[in-house]
C-alpha positions as CSV (number, residue, x, y, z in Angstrom):
1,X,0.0,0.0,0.0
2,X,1.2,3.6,-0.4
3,X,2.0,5.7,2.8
4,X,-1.1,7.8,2.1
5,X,-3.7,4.8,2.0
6,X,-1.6,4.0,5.7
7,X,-2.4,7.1,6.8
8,X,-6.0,7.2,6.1
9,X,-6.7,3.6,7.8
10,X,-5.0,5.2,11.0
11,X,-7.5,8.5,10.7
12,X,-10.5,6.6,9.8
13,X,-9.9,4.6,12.8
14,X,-9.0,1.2,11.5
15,X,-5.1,0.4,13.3
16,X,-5.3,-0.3,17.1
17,X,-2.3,-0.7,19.1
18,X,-2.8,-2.6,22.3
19,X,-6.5,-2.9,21.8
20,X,-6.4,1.1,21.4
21,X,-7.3,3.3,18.7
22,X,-4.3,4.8,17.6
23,X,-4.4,8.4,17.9
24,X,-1.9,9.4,14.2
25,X,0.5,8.0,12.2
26,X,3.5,9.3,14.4
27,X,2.6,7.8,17.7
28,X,5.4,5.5,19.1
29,X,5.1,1.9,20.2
30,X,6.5,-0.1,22.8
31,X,8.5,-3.0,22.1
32,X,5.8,-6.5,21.5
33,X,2.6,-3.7,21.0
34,X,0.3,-5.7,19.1
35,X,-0.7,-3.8,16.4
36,X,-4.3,-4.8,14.6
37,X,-5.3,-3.5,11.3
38,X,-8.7,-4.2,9.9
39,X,-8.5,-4.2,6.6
40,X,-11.7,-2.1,4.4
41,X,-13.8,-4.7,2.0
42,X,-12.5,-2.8,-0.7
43,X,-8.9,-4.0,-0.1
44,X,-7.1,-5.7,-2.7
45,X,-4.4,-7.8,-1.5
46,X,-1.2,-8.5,-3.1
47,X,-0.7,-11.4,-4.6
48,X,2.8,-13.8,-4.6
49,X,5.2,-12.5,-7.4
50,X,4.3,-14.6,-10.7
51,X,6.9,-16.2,-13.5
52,X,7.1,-13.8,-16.7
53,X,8.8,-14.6,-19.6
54,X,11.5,-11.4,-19.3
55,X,14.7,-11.7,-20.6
56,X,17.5,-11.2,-18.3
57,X,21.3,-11.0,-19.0
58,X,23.2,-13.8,-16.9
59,X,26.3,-12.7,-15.9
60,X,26.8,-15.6,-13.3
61,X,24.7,-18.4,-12.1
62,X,25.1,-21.9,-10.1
63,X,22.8,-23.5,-7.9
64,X,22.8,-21.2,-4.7
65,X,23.2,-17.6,-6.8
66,X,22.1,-15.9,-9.4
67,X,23.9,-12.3,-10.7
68,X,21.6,-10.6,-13.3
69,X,23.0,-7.1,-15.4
70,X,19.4,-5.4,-14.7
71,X,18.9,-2.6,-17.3
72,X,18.2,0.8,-16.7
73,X,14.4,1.1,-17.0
74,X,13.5,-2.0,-15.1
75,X,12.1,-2.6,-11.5
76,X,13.8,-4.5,-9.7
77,X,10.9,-6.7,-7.5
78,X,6.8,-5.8,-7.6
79,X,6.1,-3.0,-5.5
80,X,2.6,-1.0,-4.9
81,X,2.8,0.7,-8.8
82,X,4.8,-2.0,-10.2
83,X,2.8,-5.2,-9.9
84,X,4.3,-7.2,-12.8
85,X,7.2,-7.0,-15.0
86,X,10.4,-6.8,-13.0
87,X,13.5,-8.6,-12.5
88,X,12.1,-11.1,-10.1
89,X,9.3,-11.6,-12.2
90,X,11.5,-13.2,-14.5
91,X,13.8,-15.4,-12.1
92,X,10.9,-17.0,-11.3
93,X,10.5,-17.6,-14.9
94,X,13.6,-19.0,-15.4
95,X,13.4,-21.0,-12.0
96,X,10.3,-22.5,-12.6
97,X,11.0,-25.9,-13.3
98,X,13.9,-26.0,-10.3
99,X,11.4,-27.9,-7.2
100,X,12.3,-26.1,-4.0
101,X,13.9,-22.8,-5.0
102,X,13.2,-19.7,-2.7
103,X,14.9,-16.8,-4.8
104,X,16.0,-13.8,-2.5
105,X,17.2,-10.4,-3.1
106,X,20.6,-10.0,-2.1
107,X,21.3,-6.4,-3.6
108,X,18.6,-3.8,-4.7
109,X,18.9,-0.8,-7.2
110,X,17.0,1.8,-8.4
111,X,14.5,1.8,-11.3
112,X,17.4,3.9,-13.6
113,X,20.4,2.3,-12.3
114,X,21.7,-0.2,-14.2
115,X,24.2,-2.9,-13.3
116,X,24.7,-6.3,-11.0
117,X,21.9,-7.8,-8.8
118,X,22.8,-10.5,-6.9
119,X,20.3,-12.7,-5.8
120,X,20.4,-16.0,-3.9
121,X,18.3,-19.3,-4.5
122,X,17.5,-20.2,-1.3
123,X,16.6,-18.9,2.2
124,X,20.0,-20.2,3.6
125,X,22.3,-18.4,0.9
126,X,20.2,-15.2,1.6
127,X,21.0,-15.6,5.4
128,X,24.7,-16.2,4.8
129,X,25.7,-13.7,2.2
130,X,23.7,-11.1,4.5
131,X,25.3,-11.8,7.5
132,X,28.8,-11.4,6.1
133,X,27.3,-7.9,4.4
134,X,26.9,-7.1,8.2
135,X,30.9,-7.9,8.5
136,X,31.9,-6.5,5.4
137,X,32.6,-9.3,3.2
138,X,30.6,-8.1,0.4
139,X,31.7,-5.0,-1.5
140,X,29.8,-3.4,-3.7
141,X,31.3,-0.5,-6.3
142,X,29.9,1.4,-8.6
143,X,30.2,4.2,-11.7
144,X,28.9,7.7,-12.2
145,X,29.6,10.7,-14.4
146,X,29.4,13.8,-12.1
147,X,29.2,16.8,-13.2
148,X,32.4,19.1,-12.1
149,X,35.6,17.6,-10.6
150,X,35.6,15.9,-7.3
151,X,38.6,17.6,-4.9
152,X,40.1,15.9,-3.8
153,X,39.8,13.2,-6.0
154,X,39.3,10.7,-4.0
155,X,38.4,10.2,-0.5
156,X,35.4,9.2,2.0
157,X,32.1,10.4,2.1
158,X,30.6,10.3,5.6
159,X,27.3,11.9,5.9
160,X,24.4,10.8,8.0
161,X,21.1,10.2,5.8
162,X,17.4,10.5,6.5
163,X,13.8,11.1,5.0
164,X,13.1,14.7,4.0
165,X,10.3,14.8,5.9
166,X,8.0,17.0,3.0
167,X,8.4,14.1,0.5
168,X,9.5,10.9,1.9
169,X,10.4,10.1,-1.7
170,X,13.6,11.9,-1.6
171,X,16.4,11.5,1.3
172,X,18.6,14.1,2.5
173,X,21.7,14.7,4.3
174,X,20.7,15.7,8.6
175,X,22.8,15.0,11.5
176,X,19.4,12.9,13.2
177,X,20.0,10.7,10.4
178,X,21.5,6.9,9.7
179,X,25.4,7.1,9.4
180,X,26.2,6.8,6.0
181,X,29.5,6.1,3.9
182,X,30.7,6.1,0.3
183,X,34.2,5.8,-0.7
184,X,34.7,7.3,-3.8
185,X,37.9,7.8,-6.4
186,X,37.9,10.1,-9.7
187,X,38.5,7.9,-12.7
188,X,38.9,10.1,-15.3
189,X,37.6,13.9,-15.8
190,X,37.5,16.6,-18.9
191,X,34.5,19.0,-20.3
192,X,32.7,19.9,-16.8
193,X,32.3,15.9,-16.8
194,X,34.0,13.3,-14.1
195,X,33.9,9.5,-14.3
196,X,33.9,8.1,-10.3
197,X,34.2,5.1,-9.0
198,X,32.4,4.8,-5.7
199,X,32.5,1.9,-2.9
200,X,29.1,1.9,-0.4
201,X,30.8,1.1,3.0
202,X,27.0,1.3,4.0
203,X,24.0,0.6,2.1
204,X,21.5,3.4,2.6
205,X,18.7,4.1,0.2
206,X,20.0,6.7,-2.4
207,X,23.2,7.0,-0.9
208,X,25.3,7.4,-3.6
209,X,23.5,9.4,-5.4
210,X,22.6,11.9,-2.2
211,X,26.5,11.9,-1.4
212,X,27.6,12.9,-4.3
213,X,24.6,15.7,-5.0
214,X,25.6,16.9,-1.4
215,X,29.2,17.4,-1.9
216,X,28.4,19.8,-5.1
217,X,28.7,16.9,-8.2
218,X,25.8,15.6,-8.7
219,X,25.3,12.5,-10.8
220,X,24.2,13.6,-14.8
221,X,21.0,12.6,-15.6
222,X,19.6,13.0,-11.8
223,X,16.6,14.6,-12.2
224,X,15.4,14.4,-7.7
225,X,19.0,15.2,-6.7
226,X,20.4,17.0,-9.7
227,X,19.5,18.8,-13.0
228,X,18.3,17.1,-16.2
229,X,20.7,16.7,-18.8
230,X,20.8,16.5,-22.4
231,X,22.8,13.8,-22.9
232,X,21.4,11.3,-20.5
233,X,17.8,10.3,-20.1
234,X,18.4,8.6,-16.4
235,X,21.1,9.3,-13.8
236,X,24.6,8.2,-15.1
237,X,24.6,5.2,-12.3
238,X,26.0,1.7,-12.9
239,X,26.5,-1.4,-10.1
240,X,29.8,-2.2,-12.2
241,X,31.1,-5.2,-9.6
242,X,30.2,-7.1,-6.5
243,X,32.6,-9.2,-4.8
244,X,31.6,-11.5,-2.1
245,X,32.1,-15.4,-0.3
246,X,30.5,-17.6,-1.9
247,X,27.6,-18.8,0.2
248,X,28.1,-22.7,0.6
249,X,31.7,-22.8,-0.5
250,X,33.2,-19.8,0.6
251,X,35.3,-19.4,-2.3
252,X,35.8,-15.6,-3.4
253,X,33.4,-14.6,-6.3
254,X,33.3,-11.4,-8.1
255,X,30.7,-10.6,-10.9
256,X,30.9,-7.8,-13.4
257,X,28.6,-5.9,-15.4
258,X,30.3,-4.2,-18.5
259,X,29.0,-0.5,-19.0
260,X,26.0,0.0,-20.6
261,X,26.1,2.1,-24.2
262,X,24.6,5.2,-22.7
263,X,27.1,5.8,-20.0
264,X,30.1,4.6,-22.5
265,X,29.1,7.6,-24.9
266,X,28.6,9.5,-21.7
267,X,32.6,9.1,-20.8
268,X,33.9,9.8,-23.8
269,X,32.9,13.3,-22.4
270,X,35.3,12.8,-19.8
């Protein structure tokens, strides 16, 4: 559901914490409230994710993990306005003659970032590749043409990151917020245009892209933290590698996604 349909249950009276009407959306709640929602007849629920027939571009596969090169333009999993038609739509197309398979999101990206998504095959693998995320095993790095030259050129990012509180769409950079990190490195840079490679040393929603916007070089193409730009339709974002343990036998794997045309034409800018 969307955060405004929330929001109306709550004022129309139909959330209860404790037995109690809650009051608004911003109360607080105690640690084991019980929480009881009763849903309107007009409800529609979601249903389970369904096989499509969407092509996906392997980049690796074996029986415990998948790594897909996810196009720019495509949602990742089904969400509230994107029902059908995303990336996990389509593992479970390709899974669906493999008994027993529980595919699980490892790594996420935006609709218009392009690049590696690493999902896992089984409920086990999820567990295990997450837990060593939380003990940095896995790192993820990434590339984007900024606009202006990053000084230095390279360096760490550490800025704490919340929900703008008039559009919780769009996060911003507050001290009250969740303590955020990017590692970053200038690639290459020429004509107002840099080429960066960035390493999340936490995994915040929007983070690189908020980083980046915050420190004066926002990413081209970045229409909610940037400007538009002429020569990019979508912000100039790429998961380019992911390196992590392999789940069951702990060997080192790293998977690659080669640059997409856009952002090649893009750096020649640069």
């Amino acid at each position: 559901m969307s955060r405004a349909q929330a929001q109306r249950w709550i004022t129309g009276g139909l959330v209860s914490v404790d037995r109690t009407r809650a009051a608004r959306a911003s109360m607080h709640v105690r640690e084991g409230a019980t929480i009881e929602v009763t849903l309107p007849a007009s409800s529609r629920l979601r249903e389970e994710p369904q096989p499509e027939p969407i092509p996906l571009d392997i980049l690796y596969e074996d029986g415990d993990v998948i790594g897909i090169n996810k196009p720019a333009g495509m949602v990742v999993h089904p969400s509230f306005q994107n029902a059908t038609g995303t990336l996990l739509n389509g593992v479970l197309w390709r899974l669906r003659d493999r008994k027993g398979v529980r595919p699980g999101l490892v790594s996420r990206l935006d609709k218009d970032t392009s690049g590696v998504v690493l999902v896992a095959l089984s409920v086990g693998a999820h567990a295990r590749i997450q837990l060593d995320a939380r003990a940095g095993r896995v790192a993820k790095q990434y590339l984007a043409v900024v606009r202006g030259t990053p000084r230095p050129t390279r360096g760490v990012i550490t800025l704490p990151l919340r929900h703008d509180p008039a559009d919780r769409r769009r996060i911003i950079a507050g001290e009250d917020g969740a303590p955020s990190q990017t590692r970053y490195r200038v690639v290459s840079s020429g004509n107002g245009y840099s080429l960066v490679e960035c390493e999340l040393v936490t995994g915040r929603t929007h983070q690189i892209r908020v980083h980046l916007a915050t420190r004066g070089w926002p990413i081209v193409g970045d229409r909610t933290y940037g400007v538009a730009d002429p020569l990019m339709a979508r912000q100039a974002l790429h998961a380019w590698k992911i390196a992590f343990r392999h789940p069951a036998t702990r060997e080192a794997v790293v998977i690659e996604a080669p640059l997409p045309v856009d952002i090649q034409r893009l750096c020649m800018k640069t």
